[in-house]
Each structure stands twice: as structure tokens, then as C-alpha cells.
ZAFI-871226 format. One record per residue: x, y, z of N, C-alpha, C in turn; residue in three letters. Coordinates in steps of 0.1 Angstrom, whole numbers, padded with zeros to 4 digits. Example, Ala and Ser with C-alpha at 12.3 -4.5 7.8 and 13.67 -1.06 7.14 Angstrom:
// ZAFI-871226
n_X:n_Y:n_Z:ca_X:ca_Y:ca_Z:c_X:c_Y:c_Z:residu
0132:-0057:0078:0123:-0045:0078:0132:-0033:0078:ALA
0128:-0022:0071:0137:-0011:0071:0129:0000:0079:SER
This chain:
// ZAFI-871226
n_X:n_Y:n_Z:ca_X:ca_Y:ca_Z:c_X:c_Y:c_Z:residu
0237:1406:0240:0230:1399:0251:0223:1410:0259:UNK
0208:1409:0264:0203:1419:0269:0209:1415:0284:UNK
0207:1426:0294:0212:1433:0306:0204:1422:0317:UNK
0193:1419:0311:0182:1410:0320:0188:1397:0325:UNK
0187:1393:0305:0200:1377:0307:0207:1378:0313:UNK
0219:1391:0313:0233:1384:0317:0233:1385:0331:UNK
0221:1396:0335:0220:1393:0349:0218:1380:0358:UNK
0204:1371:0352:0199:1363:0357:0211:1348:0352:UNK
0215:1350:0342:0232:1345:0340:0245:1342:0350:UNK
0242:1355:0357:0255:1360:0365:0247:1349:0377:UNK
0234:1352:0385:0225:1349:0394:0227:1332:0394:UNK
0225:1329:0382:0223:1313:0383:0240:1305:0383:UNK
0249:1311:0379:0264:1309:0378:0266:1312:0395:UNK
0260:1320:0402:0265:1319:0414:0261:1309:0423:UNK
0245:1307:0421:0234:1301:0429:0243:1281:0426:UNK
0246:1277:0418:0255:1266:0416:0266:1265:0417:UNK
0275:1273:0423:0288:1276:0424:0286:1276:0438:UNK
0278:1281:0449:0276:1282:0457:0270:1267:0465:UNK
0263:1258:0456:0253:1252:0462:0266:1238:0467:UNK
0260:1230:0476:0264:1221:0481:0267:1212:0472:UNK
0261:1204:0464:0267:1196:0452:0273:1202:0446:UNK
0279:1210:0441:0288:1217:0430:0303:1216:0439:UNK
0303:1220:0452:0313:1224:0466:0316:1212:0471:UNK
0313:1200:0468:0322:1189:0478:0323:1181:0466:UNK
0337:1174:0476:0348:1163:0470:0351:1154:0482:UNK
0354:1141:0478:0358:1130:0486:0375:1136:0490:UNK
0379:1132:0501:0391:1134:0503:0401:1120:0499:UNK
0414:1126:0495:0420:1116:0486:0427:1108:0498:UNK
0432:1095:0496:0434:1084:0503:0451:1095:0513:UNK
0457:1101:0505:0467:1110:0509:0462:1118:0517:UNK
0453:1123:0515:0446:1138:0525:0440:1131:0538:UNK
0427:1115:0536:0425:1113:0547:0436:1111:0555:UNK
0451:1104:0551:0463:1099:0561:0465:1109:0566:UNK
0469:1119:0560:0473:1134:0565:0466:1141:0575:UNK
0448:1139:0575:0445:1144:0584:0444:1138:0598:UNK
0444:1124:0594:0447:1116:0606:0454:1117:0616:UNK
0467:1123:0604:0478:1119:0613:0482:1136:0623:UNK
0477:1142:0614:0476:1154:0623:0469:1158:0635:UNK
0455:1149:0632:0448:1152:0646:0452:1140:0661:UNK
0460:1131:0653:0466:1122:0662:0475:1127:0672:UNK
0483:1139:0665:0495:1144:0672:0485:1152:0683:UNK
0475:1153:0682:0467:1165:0693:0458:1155:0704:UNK
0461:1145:0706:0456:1136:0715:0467:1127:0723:UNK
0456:1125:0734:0461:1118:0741:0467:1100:0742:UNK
0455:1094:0733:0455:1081:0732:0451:1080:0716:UNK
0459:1085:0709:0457:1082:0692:0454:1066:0685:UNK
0461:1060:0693:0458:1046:0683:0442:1044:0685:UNK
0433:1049:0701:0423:1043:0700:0409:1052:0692:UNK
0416:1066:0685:0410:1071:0680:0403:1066:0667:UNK
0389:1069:0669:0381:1065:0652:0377:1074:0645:UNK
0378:1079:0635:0373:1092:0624:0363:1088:0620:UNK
0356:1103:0619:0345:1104:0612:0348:1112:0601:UNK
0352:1106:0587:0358:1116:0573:0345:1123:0570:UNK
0343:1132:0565:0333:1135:0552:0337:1139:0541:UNK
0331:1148:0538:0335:1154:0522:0341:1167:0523:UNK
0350:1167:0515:0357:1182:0517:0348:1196:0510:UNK
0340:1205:0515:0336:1215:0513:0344:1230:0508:UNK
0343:1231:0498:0352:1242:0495:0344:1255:0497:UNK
0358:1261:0502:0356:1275:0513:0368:1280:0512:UNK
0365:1294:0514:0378:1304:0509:0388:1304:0519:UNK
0391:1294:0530:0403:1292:0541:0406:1278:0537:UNK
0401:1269:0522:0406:1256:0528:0405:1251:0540:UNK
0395:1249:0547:0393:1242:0560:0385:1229:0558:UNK
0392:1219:0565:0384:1211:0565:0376:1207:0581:UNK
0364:1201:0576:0360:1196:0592:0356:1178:0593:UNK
0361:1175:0600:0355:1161:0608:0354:1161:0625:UNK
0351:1147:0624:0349:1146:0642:0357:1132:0643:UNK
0360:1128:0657:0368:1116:0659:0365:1114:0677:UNK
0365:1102:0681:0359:1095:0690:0373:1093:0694:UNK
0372:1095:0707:0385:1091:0713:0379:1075:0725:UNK
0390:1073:0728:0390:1061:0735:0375:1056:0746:UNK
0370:1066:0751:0356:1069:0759:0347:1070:0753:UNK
0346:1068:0737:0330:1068:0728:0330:1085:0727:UNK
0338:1096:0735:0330:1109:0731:0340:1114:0718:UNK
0326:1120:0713:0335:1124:0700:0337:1142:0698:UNK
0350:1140:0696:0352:1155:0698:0356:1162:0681:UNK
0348:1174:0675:0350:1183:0659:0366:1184:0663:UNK
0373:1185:0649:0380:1193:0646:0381:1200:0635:UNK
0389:1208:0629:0388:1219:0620:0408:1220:0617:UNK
0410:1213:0603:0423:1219:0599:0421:1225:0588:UNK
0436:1231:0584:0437:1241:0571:0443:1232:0561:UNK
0438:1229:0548:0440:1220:0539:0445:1227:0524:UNK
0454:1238:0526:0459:1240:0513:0464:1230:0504:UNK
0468:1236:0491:0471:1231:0481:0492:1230:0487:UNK
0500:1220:0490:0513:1220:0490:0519:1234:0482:UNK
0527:1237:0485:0535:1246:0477:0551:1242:0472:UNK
0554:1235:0460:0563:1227:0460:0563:1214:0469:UNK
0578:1217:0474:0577:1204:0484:0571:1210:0499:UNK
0566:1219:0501:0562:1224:0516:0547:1221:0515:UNK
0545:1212:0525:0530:1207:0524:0526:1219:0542:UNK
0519:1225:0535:0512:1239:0544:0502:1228:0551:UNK
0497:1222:0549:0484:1214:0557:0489:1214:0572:UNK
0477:1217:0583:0481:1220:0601:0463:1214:0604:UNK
0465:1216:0615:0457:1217:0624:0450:1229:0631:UNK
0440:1236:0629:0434:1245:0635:0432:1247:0647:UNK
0421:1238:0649:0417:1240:0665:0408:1225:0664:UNK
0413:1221:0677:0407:1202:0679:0397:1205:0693:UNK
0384:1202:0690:0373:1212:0699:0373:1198:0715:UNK
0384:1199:0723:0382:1192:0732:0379:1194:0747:UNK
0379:1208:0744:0369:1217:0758:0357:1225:0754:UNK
0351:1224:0765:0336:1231:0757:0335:1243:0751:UNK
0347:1254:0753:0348:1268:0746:0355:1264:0730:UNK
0367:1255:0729:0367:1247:0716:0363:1241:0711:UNK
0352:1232:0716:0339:1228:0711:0327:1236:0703:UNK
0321:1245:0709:0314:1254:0705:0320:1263:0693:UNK
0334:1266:0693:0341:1277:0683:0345:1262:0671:UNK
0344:1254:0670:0353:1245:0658:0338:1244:0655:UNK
0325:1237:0662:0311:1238:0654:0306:1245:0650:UNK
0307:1261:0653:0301:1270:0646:0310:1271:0637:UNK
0324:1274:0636:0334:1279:0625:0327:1270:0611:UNK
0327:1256:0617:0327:1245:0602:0315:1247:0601:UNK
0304:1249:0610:0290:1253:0603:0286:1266:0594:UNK
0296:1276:0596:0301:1284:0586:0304:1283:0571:UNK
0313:1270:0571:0319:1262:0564:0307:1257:0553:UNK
0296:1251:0560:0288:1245:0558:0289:1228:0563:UNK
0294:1226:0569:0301:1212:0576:0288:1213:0587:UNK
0288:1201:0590:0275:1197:0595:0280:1182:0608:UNK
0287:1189:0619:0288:1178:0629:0281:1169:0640:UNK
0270:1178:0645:0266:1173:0652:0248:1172:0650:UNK
């Protein structure tokens, strides 16, 4: 194989590995509960919260991002850590739930990192 190929090989294996279609997945009916139920515990009035799910973007922290509306229509990002369980120890937390303006600004850039797209 010449040195050219395997380069532009190597180039195009990254360029789709990288790209947005290749990097997301729906989240499973277990993962949306899970995240729910985590960001529920970090509020004040959880029942009258509404989620905004998207698609899970793969990224080298497992992070996922959504937004959720609390009882007042405002909707505040959050950002958890979504590993793979380890046995029976399910690692999944909550990061940071952006509901002051300094956590607002740091959960939107972090997941725009991500490539998460909130606002």
C-alpha cells in the first residue's frame, strides 16, 4: 500500500469517526429515566419539570447534555456523566445543572465542546 493511500486512509477514517452522524445515538428508554431522575434530584419543583432529550454525542468524558424547563417556562442546560455501569455499580451522576448564570455559561460551553447544541 503506497504511503499516500494509507495516509489519506488514515485522514478519511478520522474525518467520519469524528463527524456528527457517525457520533450520535438515541438514548435508551433506561438512560432517558436515569437522566431524569438525576436531574430531578437537583431541583426544586421536579414533578413540574419538562425535558428537552437529544441525542447522545460521543465524547471521551461520556457526557451527556440536555435542557429542562422548570415550573416558570425558563429552561435551564445540564451536563451529566454517562458511563458504561461497571457490574452492578451504575457510575452515571450529574455534573453540573446550569441554574445560575456562572453555571449556565460553564454547562453551555462545556457541551458545546461536546458538540451539544443548547441554546
Amino acid at each position: 500500500m503506497s504511503k499516500s493511500f494509507s495516509v489519506l486512509l488514515a485522514i478519511s477514517i478520522m474525518v467520519i469517526s469524528s463527524s456528527t452522524f457517525a457520533a450520535e445515538r438515541s438514548l435508551t428508554k433506561d438512560e432517558e429515566v436515569k437522566v431524569t431522575n438525576l436531574i430531578k434530584n437537583h431541583l426544586k419543583l421536579p414533578a413540574s419539570a419538562k425535558f428537552k432529550l437529544g441525542k447522545m454525542i460521543a465524547n471521551p468524558f461520556d457526557a451527556y447534555c440536555g435542557s429542562v424547563a422548570k415550573s416558570n417556562k425558563e429552561s435551564i442546560p445540564f451536563i451529566t456523566s454517562m458511563p458504561e455501569p461497571i457490574g452492578n455499580i451504575d457510575l452515571r451522576r450529574v455534573v453540573l445543572v446550569g441554574d445560575n448564570e456562572y453555571k449556565y455559561r460553564s454547562v453551555i460551553e462545556q457541551c458545546a465542546e461536546y458538540g451539544y447544541k443548547l441554546n
